[in-house]
N, C-alpha and C positions, 0 to 999 in steps of 0.2 A: 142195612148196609151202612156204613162207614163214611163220614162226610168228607168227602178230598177236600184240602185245602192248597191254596196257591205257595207259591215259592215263598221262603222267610226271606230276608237278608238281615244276616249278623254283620256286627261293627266294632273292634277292638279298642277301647280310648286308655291312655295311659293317665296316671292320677294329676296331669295338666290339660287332660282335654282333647287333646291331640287323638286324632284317627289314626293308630297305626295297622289295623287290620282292615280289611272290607270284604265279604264271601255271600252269595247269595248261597243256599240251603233249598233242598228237594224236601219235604218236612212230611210230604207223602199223606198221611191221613190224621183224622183229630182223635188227640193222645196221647202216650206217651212216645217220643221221636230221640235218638242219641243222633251227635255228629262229634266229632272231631278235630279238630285245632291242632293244621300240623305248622312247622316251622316256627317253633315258641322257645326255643333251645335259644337263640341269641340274647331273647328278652332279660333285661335287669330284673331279679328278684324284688318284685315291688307288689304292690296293689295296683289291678288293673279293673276297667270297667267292661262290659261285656251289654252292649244291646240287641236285641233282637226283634224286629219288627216282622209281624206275623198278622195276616186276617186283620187290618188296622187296629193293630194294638202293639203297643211297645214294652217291652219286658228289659227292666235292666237289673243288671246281676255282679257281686263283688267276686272279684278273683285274683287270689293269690298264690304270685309264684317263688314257691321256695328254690332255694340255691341245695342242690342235694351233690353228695361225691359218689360215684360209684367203686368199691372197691375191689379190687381184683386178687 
């Protein structure tokens, strides 16, 4: 069986440091886990940091968000 682990909590930082996100995470079992990042539409196209603290361990991760047009 499957080793359950406890709640993650992710943390948005923009490339000054700054907290702009905070979301705890259900991360369910040990593995491969997807979530989701809604409300990101406002953000400046920049490089942003992404941490995630899990089972005492901190995971940090680059992401970047491009400026796209949708055309119709």
């Amino acid at each position: 069986m499957a080793e359950q682990l406890t709640d993650a909590k992710l943390e948005l930082y923009n490339i000054l440091g700054e907290r702009i996100l905070q979301q705890t995470l259900n991360i369910g079992y040990k593995g491969r886990n997807t979530f989701s990042l809604k409300g990101l539409d406002n953000l400046t196209p920049v490089i942003y940091f992404i941490k995630l603290n899990y089972a005492n361990k901190n995971v940090l991760h680059k992401m970047l968000k491009l400026k796209y047009k949708v055309e119709k």
